[in-house]
C-alpha positions in Angstrom: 246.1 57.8 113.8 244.5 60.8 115.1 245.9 59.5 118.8 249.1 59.5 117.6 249.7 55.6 116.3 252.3 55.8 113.3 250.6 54.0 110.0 252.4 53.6 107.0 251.0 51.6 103.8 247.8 50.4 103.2 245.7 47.1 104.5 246.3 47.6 108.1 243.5 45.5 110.0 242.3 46.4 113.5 240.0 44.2 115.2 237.6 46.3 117.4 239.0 44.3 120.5 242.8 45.1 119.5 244.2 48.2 121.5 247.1 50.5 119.9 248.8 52.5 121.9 250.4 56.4 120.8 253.7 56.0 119.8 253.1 52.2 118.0 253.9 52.1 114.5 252.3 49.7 111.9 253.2 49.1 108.5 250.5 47.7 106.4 249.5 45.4 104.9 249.3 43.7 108.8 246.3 42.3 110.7 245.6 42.5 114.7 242.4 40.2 115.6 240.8 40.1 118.8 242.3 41.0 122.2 245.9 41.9 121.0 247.3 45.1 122.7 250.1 46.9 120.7 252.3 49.2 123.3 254.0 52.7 123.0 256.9 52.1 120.8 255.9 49.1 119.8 256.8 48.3 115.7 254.8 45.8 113.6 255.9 44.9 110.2 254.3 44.0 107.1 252.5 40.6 106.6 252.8 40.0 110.3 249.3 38.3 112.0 248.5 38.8 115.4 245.8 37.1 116.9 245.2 37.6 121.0 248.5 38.5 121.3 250.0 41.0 123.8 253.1 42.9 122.4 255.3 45.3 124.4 257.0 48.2 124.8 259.1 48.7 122.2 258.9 45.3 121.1 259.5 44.6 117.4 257.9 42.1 115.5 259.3 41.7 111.6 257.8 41.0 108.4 255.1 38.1 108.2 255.2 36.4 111.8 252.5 34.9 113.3 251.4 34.8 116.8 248.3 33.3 118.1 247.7 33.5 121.7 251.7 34.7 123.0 253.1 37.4 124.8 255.5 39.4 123.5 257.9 41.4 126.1 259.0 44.9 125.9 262.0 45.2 124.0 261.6 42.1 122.1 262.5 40.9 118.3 260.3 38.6 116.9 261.3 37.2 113.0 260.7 37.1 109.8 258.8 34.4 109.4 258.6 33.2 113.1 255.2 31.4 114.3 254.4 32.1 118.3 251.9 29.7 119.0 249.6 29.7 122.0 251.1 30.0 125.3 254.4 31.2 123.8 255.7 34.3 126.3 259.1 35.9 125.6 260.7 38.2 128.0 262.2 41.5 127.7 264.5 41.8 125.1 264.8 38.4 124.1 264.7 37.3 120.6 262.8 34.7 118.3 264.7 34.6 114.9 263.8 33.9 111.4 261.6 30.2 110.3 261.9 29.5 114.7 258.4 28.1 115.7 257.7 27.8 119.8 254.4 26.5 121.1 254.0 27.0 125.3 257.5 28.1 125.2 258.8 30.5 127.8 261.8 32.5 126.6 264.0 34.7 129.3 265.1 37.9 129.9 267.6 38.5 126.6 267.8 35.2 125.6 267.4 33.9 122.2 266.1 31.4 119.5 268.2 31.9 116.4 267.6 31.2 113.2 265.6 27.9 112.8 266.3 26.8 116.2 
């Protein structure tokens, strides 16, 4: 907080490996285990889990998704309720909507995974 990362609500978890950048905001209660970097501008909502997961630039990742080993690009919208599993990677400004699960999926530059898709 003192570097300038935005916190707001109790129960935020930060694993000693996770990186915040200045400028990220999280709202609590949210978890970040292991290697997961969180970029400048970067939002993460409540309930969300993030384990070794990179997220971008201003990427935003909604209440209670779950990522396990993806990569979030900058300017991306991940959820509610989404589950990235491992080897997921979405690209800039692309979008993963609510109950939409992707395993070793590769998502383009602004494209998108509506709701349950």
């Amino acid at each position: 907080m003192r570097e300038g990362v935005h916190v707001h609500g109790a129960g935020v978890h930060v694993d000693p490996e996770a990186q915040v950048e200045p400028g990220a905001t999280l709202w609590g209660p949210c978890w970040l285990i292991g290697r997961t970097p969180v970029a400048a501008g970067a939002v993460i909502h409540p309930g969300a889990h993030l384990t070794d997961t990179e997220v971008g630039p201003g990427a935003i990742v909604r209440p209670y998704t779950v990522a396990d080993g993806a990569v979030i690009g900058a300017g991306a919208s991940v959820g509610p309720f989404a589950h990235l599993r491992e080897g997921t990677v979405l690209g800039e400004r692309s979008r993963i909507g609510n109950f939409v699960e992707t395993k070793a999926a590769v998502i383009g530059p602004g494209a998108k995974a509506n709701h349950l898709s």
